[in-house]
Backbone as numpy.savetxt, mean C-alpha at the origin, in Angstrom:
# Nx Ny Nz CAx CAy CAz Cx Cy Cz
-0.70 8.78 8.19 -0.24 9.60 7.11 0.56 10.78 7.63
0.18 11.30 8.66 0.71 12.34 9.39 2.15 12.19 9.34
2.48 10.94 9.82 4.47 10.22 10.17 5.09 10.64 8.75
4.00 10.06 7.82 4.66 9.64 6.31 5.10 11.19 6.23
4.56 12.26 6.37 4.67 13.73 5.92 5.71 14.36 6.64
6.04 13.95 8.24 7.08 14.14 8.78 8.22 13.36 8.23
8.02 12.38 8.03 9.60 11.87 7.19 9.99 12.17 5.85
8.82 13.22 5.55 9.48 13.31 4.17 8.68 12.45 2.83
8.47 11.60 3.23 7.44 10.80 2.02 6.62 11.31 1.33
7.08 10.83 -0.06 6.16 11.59 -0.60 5.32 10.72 -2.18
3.95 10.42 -2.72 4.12 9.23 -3.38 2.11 8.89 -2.23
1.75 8.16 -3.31 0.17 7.77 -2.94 -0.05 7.10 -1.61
-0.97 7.25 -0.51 -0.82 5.97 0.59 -2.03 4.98 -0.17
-2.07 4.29 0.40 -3.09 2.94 0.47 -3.57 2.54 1.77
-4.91 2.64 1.68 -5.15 2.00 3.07 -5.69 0.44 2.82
-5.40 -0.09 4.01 -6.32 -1.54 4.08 -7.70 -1.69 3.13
-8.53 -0.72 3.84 -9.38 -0.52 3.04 -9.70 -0.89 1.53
-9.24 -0.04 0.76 -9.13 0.35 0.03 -8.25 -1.11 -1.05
-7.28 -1.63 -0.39 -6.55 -2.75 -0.64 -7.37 -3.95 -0.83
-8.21 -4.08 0.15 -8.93 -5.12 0.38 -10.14 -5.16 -1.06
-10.50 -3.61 -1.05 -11.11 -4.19 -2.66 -10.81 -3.82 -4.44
-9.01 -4.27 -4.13 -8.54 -4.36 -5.58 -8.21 -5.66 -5.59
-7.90 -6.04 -6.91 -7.62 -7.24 -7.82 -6.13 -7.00 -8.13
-5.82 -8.42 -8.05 -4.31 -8.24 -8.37 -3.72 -7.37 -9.35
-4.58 -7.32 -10.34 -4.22 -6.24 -11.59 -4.65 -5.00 -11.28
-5.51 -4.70 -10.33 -5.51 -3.36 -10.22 -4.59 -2.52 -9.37
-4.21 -3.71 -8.43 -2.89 -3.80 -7.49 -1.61 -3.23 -8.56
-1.18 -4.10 -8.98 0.02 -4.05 -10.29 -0.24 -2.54 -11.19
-1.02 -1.92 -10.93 -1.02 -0.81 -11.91 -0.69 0.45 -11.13
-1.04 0.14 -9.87 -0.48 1.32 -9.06 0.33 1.01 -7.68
1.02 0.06 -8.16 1.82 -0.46 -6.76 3.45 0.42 -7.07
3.68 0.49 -7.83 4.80 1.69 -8.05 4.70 2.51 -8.00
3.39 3.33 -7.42 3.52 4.75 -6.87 2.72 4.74 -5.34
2.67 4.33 -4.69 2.10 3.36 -3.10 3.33 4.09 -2.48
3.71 4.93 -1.54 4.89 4.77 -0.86 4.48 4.35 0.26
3.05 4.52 1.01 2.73 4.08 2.28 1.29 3.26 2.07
1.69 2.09 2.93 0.45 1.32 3.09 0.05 1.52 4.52
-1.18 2.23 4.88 -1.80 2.10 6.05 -2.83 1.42 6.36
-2.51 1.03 8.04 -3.70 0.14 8.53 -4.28 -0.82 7.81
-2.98 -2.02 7.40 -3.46 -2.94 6.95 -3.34 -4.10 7.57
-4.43 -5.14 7.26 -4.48 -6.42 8.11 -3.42 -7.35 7.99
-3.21 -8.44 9.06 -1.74 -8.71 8.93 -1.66 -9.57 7.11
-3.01 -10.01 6.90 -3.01 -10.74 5.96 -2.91 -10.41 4.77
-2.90 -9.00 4.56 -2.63 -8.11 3.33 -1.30 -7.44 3.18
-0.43 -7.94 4.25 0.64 -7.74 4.23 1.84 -8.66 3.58
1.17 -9.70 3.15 2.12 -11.40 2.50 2.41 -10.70 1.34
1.76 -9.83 0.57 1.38 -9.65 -0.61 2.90 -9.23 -1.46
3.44 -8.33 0.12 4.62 -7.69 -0.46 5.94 -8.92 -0.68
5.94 -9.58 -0.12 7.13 -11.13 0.28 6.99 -11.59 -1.34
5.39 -11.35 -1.91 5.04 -12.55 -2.95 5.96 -11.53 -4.91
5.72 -10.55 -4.32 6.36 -9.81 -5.61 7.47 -9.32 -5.50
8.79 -9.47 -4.86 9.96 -9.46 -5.16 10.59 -10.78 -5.53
């Protein structure tokens, strides 16, 4: 989070964590304000490929 604040980012992080226990719909309700996803597993990373 530290980087995100040096570049300027600004906007909710998400961690793995935290990722790992939402539901796709709970995903979808706050994925437009997410600017940083941290420390997530490689497998929670497909997620982004699947919604554009």
């Amino acid at each position: 989070m530290a980087i995100a604040n040096e570049l300027g980012l600004q906007g909710d992080v998400l961690e793995g964590h935290e990722l790992a226990l939402m539901d796709d719909g709970t995903l979808a309700a706050c994925i437009n304000a997410v600017t940083v996803f941290a420390r997530t597993a490689p497998e929670q990373k497909k997620f982004g490929l699947l919604t554009h």
